[in-house]
C-alpha positions in Angstrom: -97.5 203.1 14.5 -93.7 203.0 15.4 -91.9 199.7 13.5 -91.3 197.6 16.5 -95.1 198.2 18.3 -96.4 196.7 14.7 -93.8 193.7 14.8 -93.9 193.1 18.5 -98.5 192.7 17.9 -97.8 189.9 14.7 -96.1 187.0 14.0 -95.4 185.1 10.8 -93.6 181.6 11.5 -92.5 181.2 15.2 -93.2 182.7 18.8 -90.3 183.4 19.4 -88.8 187.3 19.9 -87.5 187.1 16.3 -91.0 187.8 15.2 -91.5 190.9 17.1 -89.6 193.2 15.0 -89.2 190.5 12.2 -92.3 192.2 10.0 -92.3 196.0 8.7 -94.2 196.6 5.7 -96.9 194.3 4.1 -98.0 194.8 0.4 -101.6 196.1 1.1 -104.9 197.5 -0.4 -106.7 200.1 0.9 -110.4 198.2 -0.9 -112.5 195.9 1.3 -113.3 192.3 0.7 -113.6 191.3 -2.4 -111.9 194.7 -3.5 -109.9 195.2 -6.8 -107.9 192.1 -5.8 -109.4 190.7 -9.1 -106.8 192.6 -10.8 -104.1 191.5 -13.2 -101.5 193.1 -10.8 -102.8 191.4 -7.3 -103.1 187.9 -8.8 -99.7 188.2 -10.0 -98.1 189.8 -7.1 -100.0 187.4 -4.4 -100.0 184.4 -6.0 -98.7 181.1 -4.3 -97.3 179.3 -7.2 -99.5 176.3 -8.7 -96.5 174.3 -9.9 -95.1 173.9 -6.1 -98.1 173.2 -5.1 -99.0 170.5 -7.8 -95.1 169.1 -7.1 -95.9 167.8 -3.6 -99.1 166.8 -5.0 -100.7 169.0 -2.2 -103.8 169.0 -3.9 -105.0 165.5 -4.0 -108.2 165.3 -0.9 -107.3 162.9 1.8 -110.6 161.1 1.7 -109.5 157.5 2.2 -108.5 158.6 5.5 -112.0 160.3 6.5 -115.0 158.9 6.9 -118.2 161.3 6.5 -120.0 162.3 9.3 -123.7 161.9 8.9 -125.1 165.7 8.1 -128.2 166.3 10.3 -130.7 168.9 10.7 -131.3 171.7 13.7 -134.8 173.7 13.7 -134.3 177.5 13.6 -137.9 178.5 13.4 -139.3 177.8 10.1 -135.8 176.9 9.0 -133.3 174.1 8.4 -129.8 173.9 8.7 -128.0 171.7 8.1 -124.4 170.1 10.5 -122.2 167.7 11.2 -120.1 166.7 14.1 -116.8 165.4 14.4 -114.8 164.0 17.4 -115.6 164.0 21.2 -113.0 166.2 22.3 -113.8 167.9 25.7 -113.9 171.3 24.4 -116.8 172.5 21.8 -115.4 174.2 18.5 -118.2 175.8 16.1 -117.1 176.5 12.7 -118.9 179.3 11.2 -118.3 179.7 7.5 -117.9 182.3 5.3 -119.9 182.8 2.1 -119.4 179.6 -0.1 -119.9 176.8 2.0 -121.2 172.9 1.4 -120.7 170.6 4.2 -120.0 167.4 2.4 -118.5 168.6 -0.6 -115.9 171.2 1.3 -113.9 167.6 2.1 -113.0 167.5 -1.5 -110.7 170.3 -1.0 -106.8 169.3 -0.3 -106.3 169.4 3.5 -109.7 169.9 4.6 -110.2 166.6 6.2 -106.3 166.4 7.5 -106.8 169.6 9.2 -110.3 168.3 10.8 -108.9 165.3 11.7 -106.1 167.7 13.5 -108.5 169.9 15.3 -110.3 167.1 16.6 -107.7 165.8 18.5 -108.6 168.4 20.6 -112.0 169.5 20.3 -116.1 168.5 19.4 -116.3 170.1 16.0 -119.4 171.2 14.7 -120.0 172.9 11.9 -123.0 173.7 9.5 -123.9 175.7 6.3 -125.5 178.8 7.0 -129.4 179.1 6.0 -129.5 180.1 2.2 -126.0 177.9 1.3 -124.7 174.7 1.0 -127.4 171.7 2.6 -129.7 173.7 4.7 -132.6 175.4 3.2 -133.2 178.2 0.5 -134.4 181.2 1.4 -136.3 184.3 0.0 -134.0 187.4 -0.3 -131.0 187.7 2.2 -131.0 186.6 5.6 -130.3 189.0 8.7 -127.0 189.0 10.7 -129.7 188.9 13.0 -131.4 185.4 11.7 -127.9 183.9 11.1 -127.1 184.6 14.7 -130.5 182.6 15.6 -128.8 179.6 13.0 -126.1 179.7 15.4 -128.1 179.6 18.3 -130.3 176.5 17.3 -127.4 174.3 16.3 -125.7 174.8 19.4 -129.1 174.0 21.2 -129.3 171.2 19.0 -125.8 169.5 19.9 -126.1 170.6 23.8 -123.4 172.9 23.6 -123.7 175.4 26.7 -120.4 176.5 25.6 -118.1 176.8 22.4 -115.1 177.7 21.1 -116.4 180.0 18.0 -114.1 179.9 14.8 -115.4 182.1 12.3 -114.2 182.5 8.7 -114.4 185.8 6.9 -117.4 186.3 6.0 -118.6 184.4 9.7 -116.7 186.8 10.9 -119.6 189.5 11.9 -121.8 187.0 12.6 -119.3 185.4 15.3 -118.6 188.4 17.0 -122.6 189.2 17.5 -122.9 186.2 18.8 -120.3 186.3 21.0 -121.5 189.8 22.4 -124.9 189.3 22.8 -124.1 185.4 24.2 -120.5 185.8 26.5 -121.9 183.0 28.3 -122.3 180.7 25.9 -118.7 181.8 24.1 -115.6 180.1 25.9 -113.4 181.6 22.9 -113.6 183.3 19.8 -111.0 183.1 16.7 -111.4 184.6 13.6 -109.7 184.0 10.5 -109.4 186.2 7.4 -112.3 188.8 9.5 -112.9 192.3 8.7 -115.2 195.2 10.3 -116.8 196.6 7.2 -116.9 194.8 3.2 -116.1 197.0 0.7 -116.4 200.1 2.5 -113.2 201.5 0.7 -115.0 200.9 -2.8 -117.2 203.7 -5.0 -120.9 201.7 -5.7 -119.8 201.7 -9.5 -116.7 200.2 -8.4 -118.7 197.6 -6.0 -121.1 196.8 -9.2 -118.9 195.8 -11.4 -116.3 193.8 -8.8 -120.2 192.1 -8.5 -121.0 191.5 -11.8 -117.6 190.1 -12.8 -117.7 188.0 -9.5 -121.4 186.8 -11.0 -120.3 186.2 -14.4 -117.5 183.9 -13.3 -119.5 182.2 -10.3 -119.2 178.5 -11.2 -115.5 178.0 -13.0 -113.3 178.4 -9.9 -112.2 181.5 -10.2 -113.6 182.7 -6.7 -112.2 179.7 -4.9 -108.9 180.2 -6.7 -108.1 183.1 -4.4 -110.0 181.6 -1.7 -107.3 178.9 -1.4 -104.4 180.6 -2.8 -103.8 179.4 -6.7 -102.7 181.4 -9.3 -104.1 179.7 -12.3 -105.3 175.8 -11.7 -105.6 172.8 -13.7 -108.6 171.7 -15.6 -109.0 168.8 -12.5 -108.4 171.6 -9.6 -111.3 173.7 -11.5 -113.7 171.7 -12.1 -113.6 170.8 -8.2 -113.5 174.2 -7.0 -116.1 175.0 -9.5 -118.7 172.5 -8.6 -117.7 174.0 -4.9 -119.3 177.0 -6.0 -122.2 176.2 -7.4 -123.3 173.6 -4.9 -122.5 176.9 -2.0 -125.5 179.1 -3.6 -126.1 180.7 -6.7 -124.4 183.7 -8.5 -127.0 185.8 -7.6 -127.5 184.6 -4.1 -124.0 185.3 -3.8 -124.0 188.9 -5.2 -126.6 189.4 -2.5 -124.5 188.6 0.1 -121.7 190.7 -1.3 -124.5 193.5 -1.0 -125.3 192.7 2.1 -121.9 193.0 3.5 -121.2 196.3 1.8 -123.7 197.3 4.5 -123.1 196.0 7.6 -120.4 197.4 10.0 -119.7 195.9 13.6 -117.8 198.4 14.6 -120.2 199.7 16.9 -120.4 196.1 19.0 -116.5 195.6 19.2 -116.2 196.9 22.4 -119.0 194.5 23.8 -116.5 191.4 23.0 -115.4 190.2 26.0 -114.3 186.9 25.5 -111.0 186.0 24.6 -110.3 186.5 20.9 -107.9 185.7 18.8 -107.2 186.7 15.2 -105.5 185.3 11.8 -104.4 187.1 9.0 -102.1 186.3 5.8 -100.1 189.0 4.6 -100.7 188.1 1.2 -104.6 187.6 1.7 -106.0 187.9 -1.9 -109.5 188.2 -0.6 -109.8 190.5 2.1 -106.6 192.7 2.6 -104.5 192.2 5.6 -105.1 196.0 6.4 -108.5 194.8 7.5 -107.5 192.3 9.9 -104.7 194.6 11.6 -108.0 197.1 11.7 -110.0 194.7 13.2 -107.7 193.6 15.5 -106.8 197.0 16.8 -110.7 197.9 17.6 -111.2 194.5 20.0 -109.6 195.4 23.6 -106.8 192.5 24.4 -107.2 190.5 21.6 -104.3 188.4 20.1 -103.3 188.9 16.3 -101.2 186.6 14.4 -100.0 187.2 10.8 -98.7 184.7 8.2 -96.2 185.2 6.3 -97.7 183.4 2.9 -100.7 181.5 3.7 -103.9 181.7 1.5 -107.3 183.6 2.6 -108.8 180.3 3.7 -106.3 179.3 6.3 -107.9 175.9 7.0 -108.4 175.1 3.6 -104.8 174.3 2.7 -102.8 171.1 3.6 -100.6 174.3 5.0 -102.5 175.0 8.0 -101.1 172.4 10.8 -99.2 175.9 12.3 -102.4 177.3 12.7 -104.1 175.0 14.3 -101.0 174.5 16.9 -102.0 178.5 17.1 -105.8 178.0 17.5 -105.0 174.7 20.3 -102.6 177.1 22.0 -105.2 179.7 22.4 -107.5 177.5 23.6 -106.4 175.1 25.9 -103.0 176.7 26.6 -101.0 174.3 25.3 -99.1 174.2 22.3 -98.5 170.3 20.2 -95.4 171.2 18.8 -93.5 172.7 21.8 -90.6 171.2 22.6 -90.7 169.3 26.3 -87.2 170.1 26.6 -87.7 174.0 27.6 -85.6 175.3 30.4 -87.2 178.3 32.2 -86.1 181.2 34.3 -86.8 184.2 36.4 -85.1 186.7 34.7 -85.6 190.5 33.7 -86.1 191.3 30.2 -84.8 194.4 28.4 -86.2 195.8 24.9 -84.6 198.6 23.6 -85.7 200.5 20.3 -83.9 203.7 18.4 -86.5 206.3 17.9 -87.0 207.1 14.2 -84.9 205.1 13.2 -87.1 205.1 9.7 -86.1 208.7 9.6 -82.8 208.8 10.9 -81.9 206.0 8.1 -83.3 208.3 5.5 -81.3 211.3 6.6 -77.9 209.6 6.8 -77.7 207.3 3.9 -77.6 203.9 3.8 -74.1 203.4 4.2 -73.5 205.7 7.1 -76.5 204.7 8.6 -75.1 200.9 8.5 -71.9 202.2 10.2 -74.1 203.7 12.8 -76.0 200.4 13.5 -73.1 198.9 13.7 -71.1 201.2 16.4 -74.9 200.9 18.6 -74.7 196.9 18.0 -71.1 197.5 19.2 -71.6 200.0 22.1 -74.8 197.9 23.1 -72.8 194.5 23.7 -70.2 196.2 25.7 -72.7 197.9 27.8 -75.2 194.4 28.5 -71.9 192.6 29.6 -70.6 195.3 31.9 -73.6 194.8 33.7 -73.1 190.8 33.7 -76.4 190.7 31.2 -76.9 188.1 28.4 -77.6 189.9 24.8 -79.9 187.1 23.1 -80.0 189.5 20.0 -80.1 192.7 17.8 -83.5 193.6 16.6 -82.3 195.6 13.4 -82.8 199.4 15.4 -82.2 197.8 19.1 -82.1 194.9 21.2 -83.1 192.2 23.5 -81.3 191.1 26.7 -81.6 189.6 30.1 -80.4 189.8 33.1 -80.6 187.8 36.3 -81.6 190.9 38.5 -83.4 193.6 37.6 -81.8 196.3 39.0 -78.5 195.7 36.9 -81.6 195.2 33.9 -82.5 199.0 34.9 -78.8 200.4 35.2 -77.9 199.0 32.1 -81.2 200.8 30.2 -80.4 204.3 31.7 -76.3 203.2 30.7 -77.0 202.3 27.1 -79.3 205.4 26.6 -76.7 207.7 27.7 -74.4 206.1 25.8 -76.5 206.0 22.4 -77.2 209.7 23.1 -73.4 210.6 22.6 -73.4 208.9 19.0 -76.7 210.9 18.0 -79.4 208.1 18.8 -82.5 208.3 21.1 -83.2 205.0 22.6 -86.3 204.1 24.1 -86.8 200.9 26.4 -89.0 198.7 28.6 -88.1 196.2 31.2 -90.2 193.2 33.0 -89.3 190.8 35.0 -90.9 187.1 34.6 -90.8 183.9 33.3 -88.9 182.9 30.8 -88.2 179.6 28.1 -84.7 178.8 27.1 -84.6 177.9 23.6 -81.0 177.2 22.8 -79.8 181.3 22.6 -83.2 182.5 22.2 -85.4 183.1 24.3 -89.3 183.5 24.8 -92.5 183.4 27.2 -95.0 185.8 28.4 -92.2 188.1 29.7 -90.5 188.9 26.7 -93.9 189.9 25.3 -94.3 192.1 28.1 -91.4 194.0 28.4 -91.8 194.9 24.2 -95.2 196.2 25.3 -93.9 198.0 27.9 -91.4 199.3 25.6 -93.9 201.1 23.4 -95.5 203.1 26.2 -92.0 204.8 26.3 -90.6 207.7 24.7 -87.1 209.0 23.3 -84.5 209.1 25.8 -87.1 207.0 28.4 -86.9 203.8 30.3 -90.0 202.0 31.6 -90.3 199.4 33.7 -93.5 197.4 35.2 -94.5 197.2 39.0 -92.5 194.1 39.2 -89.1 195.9 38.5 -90.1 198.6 41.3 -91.2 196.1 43.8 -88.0 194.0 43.0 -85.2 196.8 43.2 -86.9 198.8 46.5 -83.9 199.9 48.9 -81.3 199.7 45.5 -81.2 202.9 45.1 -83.0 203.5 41.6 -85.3 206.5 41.4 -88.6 205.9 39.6 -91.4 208.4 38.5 -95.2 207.2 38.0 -96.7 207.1 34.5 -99.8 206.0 34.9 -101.8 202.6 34.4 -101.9 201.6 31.0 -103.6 199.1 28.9 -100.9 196.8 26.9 -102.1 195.0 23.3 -102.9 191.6 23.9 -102.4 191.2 28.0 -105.2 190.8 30.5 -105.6 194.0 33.0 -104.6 196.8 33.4 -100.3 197.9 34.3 -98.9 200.6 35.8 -95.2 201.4 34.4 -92.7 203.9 35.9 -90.2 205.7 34.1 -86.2 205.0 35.5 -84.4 208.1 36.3 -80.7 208.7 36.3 
């Protein structure tokens, strides 16, 4: 996947275009969840330090501030599980845990109940422990996707929601998107954090058994939570807590059978039946399941957003870290995001993306000094051709640009310019143009529209300039020549687009 398709589908601390090129390699393994992350090398590379941590005294719970909802009981046929409710928000959140869950003790954590409190500004949250763990009841053997799916079901039933937000964590992943399939009705939205479409599928069985037995040896000290919520080492205090956190979840061998159990199933086959609006969360540095994973997952599920963090711990809600991702989860949802800033000024305008082609390759070839001077004469060449055609240029993406205009058809002339140009110093361009909506933040700039036209972008080819219906529709009688390419599906927007291809 070229460079700039990658960065334009992730994001790691803002919205705005910075981000779309901003990320280009992440350190990744190729093993499933709870793969050989257990290593020496992973825990040192992906470790968030404990001494910051423990110097802003992030770790303390917030418990004076939180008062414990009362944990009651839904039927699922024989079966009792065990939730709480929080707030009386107008919109229904369901929080489906992962493996190691207790509902009481889980607000001993540091920013649990902060980051509760937060989403219930905006939202009914219920959440429960999953038949088997935590407070609802034991079980014989392993229970069904299936039968967890029911669990869902009955606590839903037994709130009166007829419709839900569903956030599932990693290991509530698969159950969440079931659900969501065989339920669209009852699904308003679905976000899932730290997901995956197959555990340990990547991993040998000898491999699996011991990463098992190790993981069962250790069940009770901390050392699973340690990665969980993103510690290197941890004080005798920090586990002891995450310890206890453990053992009151389930037992070590009632969590080895889960670990079997997801070794086995693969949702794969009922991605394409999701048809609600999903979003998904990933941290690069994800010591539990690799951020490979989530890019796969998010890749298999038509239209669905993906977000990536820069250096955030597996559990994403279980740090006093995660106010930017729940401003991400209420932006999803309701469309609005808390921490915008009312002061946004925004435009019509037509927004241009341009990429160099192999760039990667190019770079490699040349050097990095000569390829530096290149970059520099295209930065150059670029600047001079946006402002002969009375466009703005926000920014140089490291191997192109961004730039608007306020008409399109100077937008198109200056793509078919620029590529001409870039051809005569030995670089293909590629480039995409949209016009829309867009937010003026100081000399950046942002919005649905920018999104768009780097979409459109990476439909094109070397030496090509697309542009959306809009731009056709918008420059009829100028004289521009287009050609149809087609209808095309673009990552993460709604429907389907038909681009055209600008012609000298």
């Amino acid at each position: 996947m070229p460079a700039s398709d990658r960065a334009d589908r992730s994001r790691t601390q803002s919205e705005s275009p910075s981000g779309l090129n901003g990320h280009r390699v992440a350190a990744e393994t190729q093993l499933g969840k709870y793969g050989s992350n257990l290593g020496d090398d992973l825990r040192t590379s992906r470790k968030i330090s404990l001494q910051s941590l423990s110097a802003i005294r992030l770790w303390e719970p917030d418990m004076a501030e939180f008062v414990m909802p009362q944990t009651q009981y839904a039927r699922s046929g024989d079966i009792n599980i065990a939730y709480h409710v929080i707030g009386d928000g107008p919109i229904d959140l369901l929080i489906v845990p992962g493996a190691i869950s207790h509902l009481e003790l889980v607000h001993e954590l540091p920013g649990v109940n902060s980051n509760v409190q937060r989403l219930a500004r905006f939202a009914r949250i219920i959440s429960f422990d999953k038949r088997g763990v935590g407070l609802s009841d034991r079980v014989v053997g392993v229970p069904s996707l299936e039968e967890r799916v029911d669990d869902v079901r009955a606590v839903l039933d037994a709130v009166r929601s007829r419709k839900t937000v569903l956030l599932g964590f990693s290991e509530g992943c698969p159950m969440s998107l079931l659900f969501s399939a065989t339920y669209p009705d009852r699904v308003s939205h679905l976000v899932l954090v730290g997901g995956f479409i197959r555990a340990d599928y990547s991993v040998s069985e000898p491999q699996f058994e011991a990463i098992a037995e190790k993981i069962v040896a250790g069940w009770g000290s901390g050392q699973m939570m340690k990665r969980v919520v993103g510690i290197s080492e941890g004080t005798k205090e920090q586990l002891a807590t995450l310890g206890k956190f453990e053992r009151m979840s389930c037992s070590p061998g009632a969590f080895k059978a889960v670990m079997v159990m997801n070794r086995r199933i693969n949702v794969e086959p009922i991605l394409q039946s999701v048809r609600v609006p999903t979003l998904l969360l990933h941290s690069k540095i994800d010591a539990v399941v690799p951020v490979s994973e989530g890019r796969k997952l998010a890749d298999a599920i038509v239209g669905a957003k993906y977000i990536e963090y820069e250096d955030l711990p597996h559990g994403l809600l279980l740090t006093p870290r995660g106010e930017e991702v729940i401003n991400d989860i209420e932006e999803f949802v309701t469309g609005h995001r808390p921490d915008a800033p009312d002061d946004v000024d925004r435009v019509l305008a037509t927004v241009l993306f341009t990429d160099i082609v192999n760039s990667t390759t190019k770079a490699i070839e040349l050097g990095d000094r000569r390829w530096r001077d290149l970059l520099d004469t295209h930065d150059r060449l670029a600047t001079q051709v946006v402002e002969k055609h009375r466009g703005k240029m926000v920014k140089t993406t490291g191997d192109g640009i961004l730039a608007m205009f306020d008409g399109p058809g100077r937008g198109v002339r200056c793509a078919l310019a620029l590529g001409e140009a870039a051809r005569q110093i030995g670089l293909p361009l590629r480039a995409g143009l949209h016009t829309g909506e867009v937010e003026m933040r100081g000399n950046d700039v942002g919005g649905i529209a920018v999104h768009v036209a780097a979409r459109i972008m990476g439909q094109s080819g070397a030496n090509e300039v697309f542009v959306s219906r809009v731009v056709t529709d918008l420059v009829a009688g100028a004289g521009l020549k287009f050609t149809d390419r087609g209808c095309f599906d673009l990552k993460g927007l709604p429907g389907a687009w038909d681009l055209f291809a600008a012609i000298q």
